[in-house]
C-alpha positions as a printed NumPy array, in Angstrom:
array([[  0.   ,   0.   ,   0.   ],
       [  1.678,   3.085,  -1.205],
       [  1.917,   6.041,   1.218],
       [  1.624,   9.969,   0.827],
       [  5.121,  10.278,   0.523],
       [  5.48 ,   7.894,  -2.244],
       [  2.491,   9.319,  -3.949],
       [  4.778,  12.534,  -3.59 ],
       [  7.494,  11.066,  -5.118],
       [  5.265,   9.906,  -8.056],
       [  4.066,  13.706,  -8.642],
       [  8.029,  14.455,  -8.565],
       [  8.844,  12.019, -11.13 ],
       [  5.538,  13.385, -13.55 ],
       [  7.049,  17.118, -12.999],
       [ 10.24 ,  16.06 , -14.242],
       [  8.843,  13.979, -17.653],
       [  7.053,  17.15 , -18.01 ],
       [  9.635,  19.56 , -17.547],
       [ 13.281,  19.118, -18.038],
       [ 14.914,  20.166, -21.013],
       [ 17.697,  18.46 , -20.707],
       [ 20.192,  20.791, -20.431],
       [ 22.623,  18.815, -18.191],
       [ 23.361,  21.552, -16.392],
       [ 22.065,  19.369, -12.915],
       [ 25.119,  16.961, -14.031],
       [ 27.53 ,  19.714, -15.07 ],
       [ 27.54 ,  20.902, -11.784],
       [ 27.712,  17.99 ,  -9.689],
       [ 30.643,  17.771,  -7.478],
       [ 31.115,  14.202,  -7.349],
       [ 30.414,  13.471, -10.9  ],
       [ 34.117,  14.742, -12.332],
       [ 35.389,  11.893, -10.16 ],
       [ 33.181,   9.201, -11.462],
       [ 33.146,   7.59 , -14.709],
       [ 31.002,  10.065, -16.305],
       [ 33.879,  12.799, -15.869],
       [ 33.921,  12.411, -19.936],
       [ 29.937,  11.865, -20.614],
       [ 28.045,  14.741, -22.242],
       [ 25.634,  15.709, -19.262],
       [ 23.019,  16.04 , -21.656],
       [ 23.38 ,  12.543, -23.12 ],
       [ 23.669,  11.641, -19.291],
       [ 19.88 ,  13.558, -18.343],
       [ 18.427,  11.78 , -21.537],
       [ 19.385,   8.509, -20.615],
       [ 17.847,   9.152, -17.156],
       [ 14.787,  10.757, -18.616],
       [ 14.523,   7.282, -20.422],
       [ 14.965,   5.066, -17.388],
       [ 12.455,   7.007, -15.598],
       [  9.455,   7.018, -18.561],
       [ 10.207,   3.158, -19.691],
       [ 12.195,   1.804, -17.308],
       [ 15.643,   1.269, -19.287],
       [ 18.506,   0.572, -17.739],
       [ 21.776,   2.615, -18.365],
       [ 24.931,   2.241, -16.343],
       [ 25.309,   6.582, -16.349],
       [ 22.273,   6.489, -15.086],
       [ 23.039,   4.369, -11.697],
       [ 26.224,   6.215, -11.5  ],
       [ 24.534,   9.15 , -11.274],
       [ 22.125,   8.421,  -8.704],
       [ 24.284,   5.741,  -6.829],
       [ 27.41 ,   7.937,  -6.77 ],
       [ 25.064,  11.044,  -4.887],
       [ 26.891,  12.385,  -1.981],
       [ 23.034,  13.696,  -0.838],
       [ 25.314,  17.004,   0.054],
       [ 21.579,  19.248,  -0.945],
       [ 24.003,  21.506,  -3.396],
       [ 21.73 ,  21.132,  -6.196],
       [ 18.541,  21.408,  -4.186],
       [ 17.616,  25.016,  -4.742],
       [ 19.196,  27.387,  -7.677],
       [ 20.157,  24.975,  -9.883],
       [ 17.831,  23.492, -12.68 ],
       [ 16.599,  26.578, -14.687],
       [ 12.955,  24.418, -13.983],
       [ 12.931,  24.471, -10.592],
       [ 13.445,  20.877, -10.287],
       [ 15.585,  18.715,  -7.469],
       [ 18.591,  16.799,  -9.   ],
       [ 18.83 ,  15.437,  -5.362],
       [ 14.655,  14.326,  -5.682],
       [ 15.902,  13.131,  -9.007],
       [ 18.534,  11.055,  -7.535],
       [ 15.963,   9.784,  -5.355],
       [ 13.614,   8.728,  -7.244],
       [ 15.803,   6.962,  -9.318],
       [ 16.781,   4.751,  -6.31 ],
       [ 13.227,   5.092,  -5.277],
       [ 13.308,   3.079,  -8.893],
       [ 15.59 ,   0.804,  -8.557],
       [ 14.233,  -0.32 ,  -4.882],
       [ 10.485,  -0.852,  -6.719],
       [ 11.812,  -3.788,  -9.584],
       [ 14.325,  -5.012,  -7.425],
       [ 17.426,  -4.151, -10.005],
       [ 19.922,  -4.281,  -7.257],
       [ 19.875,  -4.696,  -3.25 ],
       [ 20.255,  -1.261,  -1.675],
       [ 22.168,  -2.222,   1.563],
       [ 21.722,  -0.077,   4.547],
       [ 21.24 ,  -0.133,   8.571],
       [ 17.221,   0.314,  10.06 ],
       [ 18.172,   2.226,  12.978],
       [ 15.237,  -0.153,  14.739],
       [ 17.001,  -3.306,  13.968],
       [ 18.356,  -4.31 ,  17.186],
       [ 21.595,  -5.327,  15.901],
       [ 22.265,  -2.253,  14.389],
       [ 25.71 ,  -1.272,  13.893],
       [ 25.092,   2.008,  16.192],
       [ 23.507,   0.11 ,  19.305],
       [ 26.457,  -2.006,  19.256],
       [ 29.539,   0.077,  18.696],
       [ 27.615,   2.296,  21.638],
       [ 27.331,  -0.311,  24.26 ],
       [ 31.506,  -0.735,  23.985],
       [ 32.303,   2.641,  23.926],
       [ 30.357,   3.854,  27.311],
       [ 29.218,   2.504,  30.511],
       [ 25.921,   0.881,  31.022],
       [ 24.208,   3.613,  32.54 ],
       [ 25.671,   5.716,  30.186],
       [ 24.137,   3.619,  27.133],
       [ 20.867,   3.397,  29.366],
       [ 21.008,   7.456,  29.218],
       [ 21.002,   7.883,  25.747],
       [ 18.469,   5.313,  24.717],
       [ 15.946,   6.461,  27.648],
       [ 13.16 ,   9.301,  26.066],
       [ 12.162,  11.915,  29.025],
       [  9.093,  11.019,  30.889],
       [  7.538,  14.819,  30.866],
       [  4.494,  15.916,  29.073],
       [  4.903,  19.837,  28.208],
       [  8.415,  20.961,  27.282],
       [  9.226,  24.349,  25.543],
       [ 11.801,  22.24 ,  24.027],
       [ 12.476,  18.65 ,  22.453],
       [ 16.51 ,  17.487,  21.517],
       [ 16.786,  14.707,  18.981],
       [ 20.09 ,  13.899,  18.259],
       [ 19.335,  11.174,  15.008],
       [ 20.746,   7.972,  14.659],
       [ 23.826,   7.939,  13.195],
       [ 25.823,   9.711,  15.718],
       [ 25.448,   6.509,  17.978],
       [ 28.413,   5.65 ,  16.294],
       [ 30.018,   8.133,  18.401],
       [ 28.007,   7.817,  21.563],
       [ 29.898,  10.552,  23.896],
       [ 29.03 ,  13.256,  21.859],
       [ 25.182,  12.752,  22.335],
       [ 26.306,  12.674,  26.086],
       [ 28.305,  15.995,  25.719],
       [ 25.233,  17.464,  23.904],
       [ 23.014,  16.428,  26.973],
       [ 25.735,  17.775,  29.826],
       [ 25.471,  21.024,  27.515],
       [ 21.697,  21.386,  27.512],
       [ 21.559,  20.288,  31.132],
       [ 24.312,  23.353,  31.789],
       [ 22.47 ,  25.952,  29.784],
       [ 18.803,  24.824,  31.921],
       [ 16.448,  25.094,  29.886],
       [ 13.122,  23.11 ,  29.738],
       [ 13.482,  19.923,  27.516],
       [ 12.636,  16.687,  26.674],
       [ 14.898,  14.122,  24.985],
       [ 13.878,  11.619,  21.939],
       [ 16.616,   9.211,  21.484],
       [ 17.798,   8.33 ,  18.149],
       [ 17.555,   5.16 ,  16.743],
       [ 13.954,   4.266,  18.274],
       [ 13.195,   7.206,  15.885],
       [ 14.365,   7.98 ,  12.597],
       [ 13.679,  10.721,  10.164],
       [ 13.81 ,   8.51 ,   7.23 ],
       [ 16.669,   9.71 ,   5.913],
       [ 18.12 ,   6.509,   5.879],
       [ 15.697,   4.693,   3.901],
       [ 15.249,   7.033,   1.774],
       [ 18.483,   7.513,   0.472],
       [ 17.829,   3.175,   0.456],
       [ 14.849,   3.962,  -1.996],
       [ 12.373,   2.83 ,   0.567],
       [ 10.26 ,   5.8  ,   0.527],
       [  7.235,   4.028,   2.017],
       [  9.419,   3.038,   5.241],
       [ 10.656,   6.671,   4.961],
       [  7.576,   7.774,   5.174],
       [  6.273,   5.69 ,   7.956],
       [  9.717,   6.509,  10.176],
       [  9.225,  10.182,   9.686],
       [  5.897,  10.104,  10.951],
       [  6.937,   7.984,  14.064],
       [  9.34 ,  10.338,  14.777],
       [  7.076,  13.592,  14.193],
       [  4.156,  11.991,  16.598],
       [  6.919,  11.189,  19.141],
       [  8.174,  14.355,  18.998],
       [  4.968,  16.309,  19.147],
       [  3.651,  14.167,  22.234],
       [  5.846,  16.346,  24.082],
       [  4.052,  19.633,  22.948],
       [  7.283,  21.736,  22.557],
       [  7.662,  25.099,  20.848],
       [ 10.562,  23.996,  19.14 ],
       [ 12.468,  20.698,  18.54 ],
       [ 16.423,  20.79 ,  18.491],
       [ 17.986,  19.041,  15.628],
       [ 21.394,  17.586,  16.68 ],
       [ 21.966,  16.109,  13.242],
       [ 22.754,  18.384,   9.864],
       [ 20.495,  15.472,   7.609],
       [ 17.325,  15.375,  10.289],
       [ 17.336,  19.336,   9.629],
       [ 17.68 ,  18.797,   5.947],
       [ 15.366,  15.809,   5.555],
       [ 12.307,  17.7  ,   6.626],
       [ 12.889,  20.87 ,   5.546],
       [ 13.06 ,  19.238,   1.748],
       [ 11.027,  16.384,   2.101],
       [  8.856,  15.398,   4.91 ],
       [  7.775,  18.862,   5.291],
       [  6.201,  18.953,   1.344],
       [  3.769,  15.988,   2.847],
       [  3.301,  16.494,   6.619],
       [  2.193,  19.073,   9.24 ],
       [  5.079,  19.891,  11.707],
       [  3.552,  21.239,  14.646],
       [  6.538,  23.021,  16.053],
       [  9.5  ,  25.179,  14.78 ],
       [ 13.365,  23.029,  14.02 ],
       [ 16.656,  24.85 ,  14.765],
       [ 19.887,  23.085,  14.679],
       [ 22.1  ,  22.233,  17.352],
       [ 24.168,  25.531,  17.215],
       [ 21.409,  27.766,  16.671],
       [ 20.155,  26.837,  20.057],
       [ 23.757,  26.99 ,  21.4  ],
       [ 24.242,  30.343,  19.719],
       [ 21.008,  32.029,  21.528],
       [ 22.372,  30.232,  25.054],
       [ 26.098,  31.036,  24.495],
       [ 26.544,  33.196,  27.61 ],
       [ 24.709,  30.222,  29.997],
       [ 27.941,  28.219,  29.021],
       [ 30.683,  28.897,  31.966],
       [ 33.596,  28.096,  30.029],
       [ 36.394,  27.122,  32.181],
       [ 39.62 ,  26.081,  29.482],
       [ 41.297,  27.732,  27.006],
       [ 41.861,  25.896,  24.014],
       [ 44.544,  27.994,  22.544],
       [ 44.339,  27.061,  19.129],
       [ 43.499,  27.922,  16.034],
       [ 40.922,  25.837,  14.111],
       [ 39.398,  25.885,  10.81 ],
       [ 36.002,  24.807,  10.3  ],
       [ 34.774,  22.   ,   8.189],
       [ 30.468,  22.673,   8.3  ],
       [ 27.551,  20.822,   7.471],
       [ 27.561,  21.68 ,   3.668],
       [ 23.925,  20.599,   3.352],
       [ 22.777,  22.841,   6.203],
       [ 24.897,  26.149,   4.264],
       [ 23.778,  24.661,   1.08 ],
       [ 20.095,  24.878,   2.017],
       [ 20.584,  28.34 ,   3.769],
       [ 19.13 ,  26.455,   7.531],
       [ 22.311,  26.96 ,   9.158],
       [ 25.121,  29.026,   7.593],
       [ 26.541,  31.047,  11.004],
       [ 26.049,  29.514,  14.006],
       [ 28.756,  27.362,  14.783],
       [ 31.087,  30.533,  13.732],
       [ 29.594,  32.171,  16.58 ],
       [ 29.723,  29.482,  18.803],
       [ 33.709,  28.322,  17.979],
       [ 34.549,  31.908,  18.401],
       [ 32.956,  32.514,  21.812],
       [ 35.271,  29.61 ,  23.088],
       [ 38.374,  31.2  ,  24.865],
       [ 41.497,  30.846,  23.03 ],
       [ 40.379,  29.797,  19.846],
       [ 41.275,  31.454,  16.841],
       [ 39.486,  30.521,  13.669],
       [ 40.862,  30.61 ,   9.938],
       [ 38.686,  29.72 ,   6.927],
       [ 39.246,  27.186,   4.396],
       [ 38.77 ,  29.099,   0.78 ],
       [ 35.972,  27.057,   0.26 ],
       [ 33.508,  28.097,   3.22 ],
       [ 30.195,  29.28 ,   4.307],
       [ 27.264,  29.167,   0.895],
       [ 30.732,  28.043,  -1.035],
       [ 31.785,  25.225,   1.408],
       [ 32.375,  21.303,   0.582],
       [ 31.175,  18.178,   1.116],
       [ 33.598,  15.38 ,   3.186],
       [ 31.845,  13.06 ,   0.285],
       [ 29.469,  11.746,   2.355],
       [ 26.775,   9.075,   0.77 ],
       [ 29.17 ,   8.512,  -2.078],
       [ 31.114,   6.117,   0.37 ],
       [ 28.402,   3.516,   0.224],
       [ 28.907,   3.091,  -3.591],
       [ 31.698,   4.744,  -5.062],
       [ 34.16 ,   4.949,  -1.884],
       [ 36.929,   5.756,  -4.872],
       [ 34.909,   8.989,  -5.354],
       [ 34.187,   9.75 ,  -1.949],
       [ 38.587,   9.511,  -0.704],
       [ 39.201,  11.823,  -3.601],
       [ 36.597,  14.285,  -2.235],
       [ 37.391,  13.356,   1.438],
       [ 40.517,  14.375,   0.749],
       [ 41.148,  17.182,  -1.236],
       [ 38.877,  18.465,   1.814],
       [ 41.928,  17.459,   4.077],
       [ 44.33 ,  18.902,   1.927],
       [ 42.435,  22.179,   2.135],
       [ 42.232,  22.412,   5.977],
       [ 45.965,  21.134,   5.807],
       [ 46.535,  24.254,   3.695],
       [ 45.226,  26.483,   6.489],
       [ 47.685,  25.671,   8.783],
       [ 45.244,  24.914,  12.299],
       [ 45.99 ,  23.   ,  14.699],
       [ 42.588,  21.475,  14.741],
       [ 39.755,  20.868,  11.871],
       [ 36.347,  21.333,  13.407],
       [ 33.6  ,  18.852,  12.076],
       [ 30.012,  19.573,  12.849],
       [ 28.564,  16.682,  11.2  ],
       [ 28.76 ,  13.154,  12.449],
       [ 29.094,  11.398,   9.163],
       [ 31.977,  14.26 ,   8.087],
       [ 33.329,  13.027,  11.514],
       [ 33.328,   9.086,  10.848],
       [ 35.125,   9.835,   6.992],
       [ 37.734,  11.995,   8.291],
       [ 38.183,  10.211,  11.342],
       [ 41.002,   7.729,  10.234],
       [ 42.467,   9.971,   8.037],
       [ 43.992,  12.285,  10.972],
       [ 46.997,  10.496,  10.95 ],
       [ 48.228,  11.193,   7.846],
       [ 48.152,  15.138,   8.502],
       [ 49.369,  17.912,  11.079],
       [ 46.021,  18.548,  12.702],
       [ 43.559,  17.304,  15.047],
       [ 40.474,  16.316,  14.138],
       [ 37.298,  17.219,  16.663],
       [ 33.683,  17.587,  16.636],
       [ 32.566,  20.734,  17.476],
       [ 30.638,  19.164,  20.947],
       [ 33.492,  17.791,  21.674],
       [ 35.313,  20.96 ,  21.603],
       [ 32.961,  23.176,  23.731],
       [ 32.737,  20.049,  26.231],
       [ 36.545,  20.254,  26.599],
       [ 36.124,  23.952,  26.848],
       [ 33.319,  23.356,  30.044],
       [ 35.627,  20.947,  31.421],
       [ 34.145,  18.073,  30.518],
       [ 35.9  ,  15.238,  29.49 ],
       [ 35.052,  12.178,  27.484],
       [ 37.422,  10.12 ,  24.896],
       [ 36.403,  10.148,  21.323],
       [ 37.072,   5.785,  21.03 ],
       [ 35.092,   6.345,  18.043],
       [ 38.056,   8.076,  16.673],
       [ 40.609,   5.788,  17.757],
       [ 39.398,   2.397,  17.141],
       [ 38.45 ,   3.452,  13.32 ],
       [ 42.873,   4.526,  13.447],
       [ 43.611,   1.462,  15.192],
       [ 41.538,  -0.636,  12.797],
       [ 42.687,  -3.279,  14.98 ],
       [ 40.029,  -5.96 ,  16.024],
       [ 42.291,  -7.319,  19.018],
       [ 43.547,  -4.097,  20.052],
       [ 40.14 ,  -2.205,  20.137],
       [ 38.508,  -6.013,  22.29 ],
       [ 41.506,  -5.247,  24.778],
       [ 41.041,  -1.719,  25.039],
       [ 36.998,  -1.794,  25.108],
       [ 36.677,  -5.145,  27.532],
       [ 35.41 ,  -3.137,  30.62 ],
       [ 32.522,  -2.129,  28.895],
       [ 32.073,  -5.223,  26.336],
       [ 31.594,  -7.108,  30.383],
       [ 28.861,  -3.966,  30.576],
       [ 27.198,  -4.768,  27.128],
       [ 23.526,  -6.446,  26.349],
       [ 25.037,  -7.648,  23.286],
       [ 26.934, -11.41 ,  22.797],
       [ 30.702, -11.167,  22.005],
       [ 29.983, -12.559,  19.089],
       [ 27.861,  -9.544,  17.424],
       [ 29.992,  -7.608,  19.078],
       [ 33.007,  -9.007,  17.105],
       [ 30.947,  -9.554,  13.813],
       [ 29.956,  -5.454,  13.599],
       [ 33.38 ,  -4.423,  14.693],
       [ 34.857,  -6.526,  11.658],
       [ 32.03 ,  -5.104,   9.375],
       [ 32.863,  -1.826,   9.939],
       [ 36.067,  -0.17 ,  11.759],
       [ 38.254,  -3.379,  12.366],
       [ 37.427,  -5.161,   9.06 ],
       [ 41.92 ,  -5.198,   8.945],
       [ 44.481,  -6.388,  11.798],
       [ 46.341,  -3.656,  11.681],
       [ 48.637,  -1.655,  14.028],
       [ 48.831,  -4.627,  16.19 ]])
């Protein structure tokens, strides 16, 4: 039984039968594309091709490429196609496609499945009460606020901790929604399972309005993204979204800073947030109200900034390292001592990559933690350099003796994803 969203996405695909002219220009434009096989593809030949696949259902190679290779970075999303149209909705629907006649299996991790790779990875990184913490929603019924920190930075469980010392520290009324038990969709989406999509978004939305808040803090870039482009177009939000470090930026003198960091930094943002104009100054503000630390811009910044690569890792992980890092060599360039990530995902692609250059890499929560005195080790981060399946069981047994998950799963995820190599040992 199809769903409003997918209905949605069926109007989408009709507007763009109807109206591109195939100029290419959505293609011409794209940064991943020069780094793909269709670097020497006429766009327009490209666009026709897809135009084809999506009126009779022919299959082209360009035209998974250009879906499949997508680093969902939003760039296209508004002043690009001289039609109006999405090249990211285009994208989608193409997978959207490809999920509907079964052409290939779209791989990717429910965030309710309770051996997902975030629930496990979590349970070895913090304590049990810790985990408890973070997968506990608040009991209260009327909140002028509601945090939702998304799903994917489970991967990197502290920081959803730091985010809740922070909020506790600046005291205002809120509620927290775990991630995980609720999704925005995001991830099926980009899966081509808009009708489980759908059905997460509106989980999350009920969940989230239960609470009655005035506003609803978005800790992750995509959840801000995903409804503003998508869920929004076929659903009633009841409250207003601001990010993360919006609501930091309108709190920053409740935070007592008590370090200085004494550094300078450059920033790496959330392209899709500057991309979609939701969120283009705000963690400026806030890295520059932390004592001691001096920020310098990467040429490529603010409505001009670029993407860490992103979704492109889950097909064309050539594409995404050559993106990933000519990012690197750009903050490199700068000179910091530390690149600042805001996004999670930006955080899990540069992650191992620190080693090969002169500067830290940190989350942004991370940083004001440190700079409130509050300390927490970012394993994340050093397990995915270690890469090391015996070194990260050694170093993570306290709280593997803590976990609700069997060794065994606990082993399997690590080798499907950070320790997949003995290395370093």
């Amino acid at each position: 039984m199809s769903t409003i969203l997918s209905q949605y996405f069926d109007q989408e695909k009709k507007q763009v039968l109807e109206k591109c002219l195939v100029c290419g220009q959505c293609i011409s434009k794209c940064p991943i594309i020069k780094y793909t096989n269709l670097e020497k593809f006429d766009p327009r030949e490209v666009q026709r091709k897809v135009l084809e696949f999506l009126e009779n259902g022919t299959e082209y190679d360009e035209v998974y490429t250009k879906s499949f290779a997508c680093m969902e970075c939003y760039k296209c999303v508004k002043n690009n196609c001289p039609k109006g149209l999405s090249p990211l909705m285009i994208n989608e629907i193409i997978k959207w496609e490809y999920n509907q006649r079964n052409l290939i299996p779209i791989l990717y991790t429910d965030p309710k499945d309770d051996n997902a790779k975030q629930r496990v990875l979590s349970s070895i990184q913090i304590s049990s009460e810790e985990y408890n913490k973070i997968f506990t929603p608040s009991t209260k019924d009327t909140v002028q606020y509601v945090f939702f920190p998304g799903c994917n930075v489970y991967l990197q469980p502290e920081k959803v901790l730091d985010a809740l010392d922070i909020m506790d520290i600046i005291g205002e009324d809120y509620a927290f929604v775990p991630g995980m038990d609720f999704c925005c969709g995001n991830v099926h989406l980009e899966a081509g399972a808009v009708d489980k999509g759908y059905t997460a978004s509106q989980e999350l939305i009920s969940k989230l309005s239960s609470y009655h808040p005035e506003t609803v803090i978005l800790y992750c870039p995509t959840c801000l993204c995903r409804l503003d482009m998508t869920i929004s177009k076929v659903s009633e939000i009841p409250f207003s979204i601001i990010s993360f470090p919006q609501f930091l930026t309108q709190n920053i003198d409740k935070l007592p800073f008590k370090k200085e960091i004494n550094k300078t930094v450059t920033l790496h943002e959330a392209c899709k947030a500057a991309y979609m104009g939701l969120d283009i100054t705000s963690a400026r503000e806030v890295l520059c109200s932390i004592p001691g630390v001096n920020l310098t811009e990467m040429p490529r910044h603010g409505l001009n900034t670029a993407c860490c690569g992103s979704s492109s890792m889950d097909f064309f992980e050539n594409s995404m390292a050559i993106v990933r890092d000519e990012r690197l060599q750009e903050a490199e360039e700068t000179g910091a001592d530390i690149l600042v990530d805001i996004c999670q995902t930006c955080h899990n692609i540069f992650a191992k990559e620190e080693l090969k250059y002169t500067f830290e890499i940190i989350n942004y929560v991370s940083l004001i933690a440190e700079a409130l005195g509050i300390e927490r080790e970012d394993k994340f981060k050093k397990y995915k350099q270690w890469g090391s399946l015996k070194r990260i069981l050694e170093d993570a047994r306290e709280y593997i003796a803590q976990s609700e998950y069997p060794r065994d799963t606990i082993i399997e995820v690590l080798k499907n994803s950070i320790a997949s190599e003995e290395s370093h040992e």
